[in-house]
N, C-alpha and C positions, 0 to 999 in steps of 0.2 A: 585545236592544236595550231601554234603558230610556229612560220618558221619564217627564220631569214637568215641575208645572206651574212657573214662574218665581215668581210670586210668594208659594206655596204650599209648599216643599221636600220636605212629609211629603206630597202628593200624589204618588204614583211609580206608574207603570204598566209593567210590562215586559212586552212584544213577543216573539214567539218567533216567529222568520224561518224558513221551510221545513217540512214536514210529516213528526213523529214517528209519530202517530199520528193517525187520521181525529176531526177536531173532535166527531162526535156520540160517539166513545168516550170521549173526553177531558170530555165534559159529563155524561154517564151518570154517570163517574166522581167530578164534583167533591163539594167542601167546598162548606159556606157560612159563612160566619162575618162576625159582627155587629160594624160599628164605627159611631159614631155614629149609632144609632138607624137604620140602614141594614145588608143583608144583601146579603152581596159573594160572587159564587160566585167558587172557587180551585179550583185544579190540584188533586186529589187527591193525597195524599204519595207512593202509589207510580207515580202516573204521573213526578213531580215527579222522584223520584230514578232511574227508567228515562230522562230527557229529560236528567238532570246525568251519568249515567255515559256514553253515549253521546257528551257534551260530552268529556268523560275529561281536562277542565281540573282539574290542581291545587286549586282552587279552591272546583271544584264536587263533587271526589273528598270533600273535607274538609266538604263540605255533606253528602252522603249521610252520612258517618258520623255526622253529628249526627241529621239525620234518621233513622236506623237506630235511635241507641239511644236517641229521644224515644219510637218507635214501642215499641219491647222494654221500657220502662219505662211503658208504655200512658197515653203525653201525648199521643197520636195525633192 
């Protein structure tokens, strides 16, 4: 589920409905990365692509492979 702000469009937040994996493993695991002078913790990439195959949306298959070889060409 995403959401964002109206009056903002590059504000976007997306929601992940139901439980993959237990919230403190998913925090242990994350990124942090910096945008406007602010540090945003993210999904770790391979919790990220464990939560898109499980999806097994076309979509999100075609995201793992991006992800995959961002990872193997070490843009991690």
């Amino acid at each position: 589920m995403r959401h964002f702000n109206p009056t903002n469009p590059f504000e976007l937040v997306d929601v992940f409905v139901g439980e993959h994996k237990p919230f403190d493993d998913l925090f242990n695991n994350r990124m942090e990365v910096s945008a406007f002078n602010v540090v945003i913790p993210v999904m770790g990439v391979s919790d990220l692509i464990a939560m898109k195959l499980s999806a097994g949306r076309e979509k999100d298959l075609y995201d793992v492979s991006l992800l995959r070889k961002k990872i193997n060409h070490g843009t991690e």
